[in-house]
N, C-alpha and C positions, 0 to 999 in steps of 0.2 A: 379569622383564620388566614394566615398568608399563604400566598401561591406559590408553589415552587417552579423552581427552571426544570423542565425536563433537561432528564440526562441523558449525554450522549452515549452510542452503540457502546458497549462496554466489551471488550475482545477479551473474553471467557465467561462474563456473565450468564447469569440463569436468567430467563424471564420467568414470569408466573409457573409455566410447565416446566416440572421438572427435571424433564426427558429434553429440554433445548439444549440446542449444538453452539457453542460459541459461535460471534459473528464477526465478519471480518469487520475494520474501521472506516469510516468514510474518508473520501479524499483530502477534507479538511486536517483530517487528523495525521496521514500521511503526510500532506505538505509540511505540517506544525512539527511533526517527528524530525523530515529531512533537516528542516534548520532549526533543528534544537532547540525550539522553542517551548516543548513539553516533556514531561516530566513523567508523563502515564505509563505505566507497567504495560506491558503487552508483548506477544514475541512479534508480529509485523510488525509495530510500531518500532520496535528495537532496531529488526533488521533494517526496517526505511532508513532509520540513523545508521544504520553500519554502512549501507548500501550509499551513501552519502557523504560519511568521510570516504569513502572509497572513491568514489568519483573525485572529490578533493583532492586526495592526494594520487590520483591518477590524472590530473593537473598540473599538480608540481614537481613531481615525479616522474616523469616522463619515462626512467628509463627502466620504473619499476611495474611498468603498464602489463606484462605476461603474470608476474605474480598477482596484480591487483587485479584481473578478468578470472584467473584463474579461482582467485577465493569470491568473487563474486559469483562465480558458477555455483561452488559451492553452498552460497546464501540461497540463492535461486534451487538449486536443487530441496533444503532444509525447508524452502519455505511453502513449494511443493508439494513434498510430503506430509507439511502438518496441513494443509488446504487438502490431500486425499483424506489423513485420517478424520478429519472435522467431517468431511462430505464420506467416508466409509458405508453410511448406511443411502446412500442414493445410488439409485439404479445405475447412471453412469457418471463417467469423472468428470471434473471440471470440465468447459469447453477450451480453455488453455490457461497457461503457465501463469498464475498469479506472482511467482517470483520473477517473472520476465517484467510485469508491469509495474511492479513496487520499484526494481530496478530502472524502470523506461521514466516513471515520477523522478524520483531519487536524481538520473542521470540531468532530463531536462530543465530543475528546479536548479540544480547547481548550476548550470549553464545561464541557466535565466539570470541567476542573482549575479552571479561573477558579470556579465556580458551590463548587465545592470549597473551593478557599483565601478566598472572600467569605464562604459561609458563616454566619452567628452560629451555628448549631444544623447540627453536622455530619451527622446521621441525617436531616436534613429531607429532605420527600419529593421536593423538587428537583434535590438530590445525588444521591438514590437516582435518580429518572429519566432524570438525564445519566451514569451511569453506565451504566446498561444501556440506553441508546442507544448508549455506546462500546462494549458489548459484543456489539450485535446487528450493528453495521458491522462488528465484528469478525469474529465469526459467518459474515456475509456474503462477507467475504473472502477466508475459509477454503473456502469453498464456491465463490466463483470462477476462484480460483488451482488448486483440483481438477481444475475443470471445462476451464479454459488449462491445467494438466497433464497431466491423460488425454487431449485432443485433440492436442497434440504426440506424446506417447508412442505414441500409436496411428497415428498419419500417419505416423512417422517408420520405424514398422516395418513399416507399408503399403507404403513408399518400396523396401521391400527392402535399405534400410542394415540391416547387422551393426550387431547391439545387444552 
């Protein structure tokens, strides 16, 4: 019998119980979005990439920077909403703005890589501190998506659904 890879958090997936709420994606799969490196269906995942040529081309762009905050609000707002409806049945809302942090990923990653591939001197200390700016949004994330994890989990079986 061969082994298989476990699969990653699937962002609409069912587990075993039929009554599970989709989960959000881990920070991996956010970074992998931001530079287009996957391919996976998902609407976070989507908007990380939207949220990302945005930042891109509010780069090059400079003078198009009010319309490109402006439709970012709007990501942010979209993504919001679907992080209240997943979480609908827990006592209370998120503890904050999931679309603020996919955004916060999204912004620092693009920064990273550009400040990255510009570069002259790849150790400089501005590499190193856009780096672990992507790595504290990260950080961040991981601690969100916990905290939107364990409050569904715990509502759901508050709810008296069979887990």
């Amino acid at each position: 019998m061969a082994l298989t890879e476990p699969q990653p958090r699937a962002l609409g997936a069912l587990s075993a119980d039929k009554y599970a709420l989709p989960r959000l994606p881990d920070w991996h799969r956010i970074i992998a979005a931001v530079r287009g490196e996957t391919v996976e269906p998902g609407f976070v995942l989507q908007l990380a990439r939207a949220f990302a040529l945005l930042h891109h081309t509010r780069r090059i762009e400079p003078r198009r920077i009010a319309e490109i905050d402006c439709r970012r609000d709007e990501l942010i707002a979209a993504l919001d909403a679907w992080v209240m409806y997943i979480c609908a049945t827990r006592s209370t809302p998120p503890p904050e703005s999931a679309g603020r942090a996919v955004d916060a990923i999204a912004a620092a990653v693009v920064d990273a890589d550009h400040c990255r591939l510009t570069a002259t001197d790849p150790i400089a200390s501005a590499v190193h501190q856009d780096g672990e700016l992507s790595a504290r949004h990260a950080n961040h994330w991981t601690a969100l998506i916990t905290q939107i994890d364990a409050g569904q989990h715990r509502r759901h079986h508050e709810s008296g659904a069979v887990a």
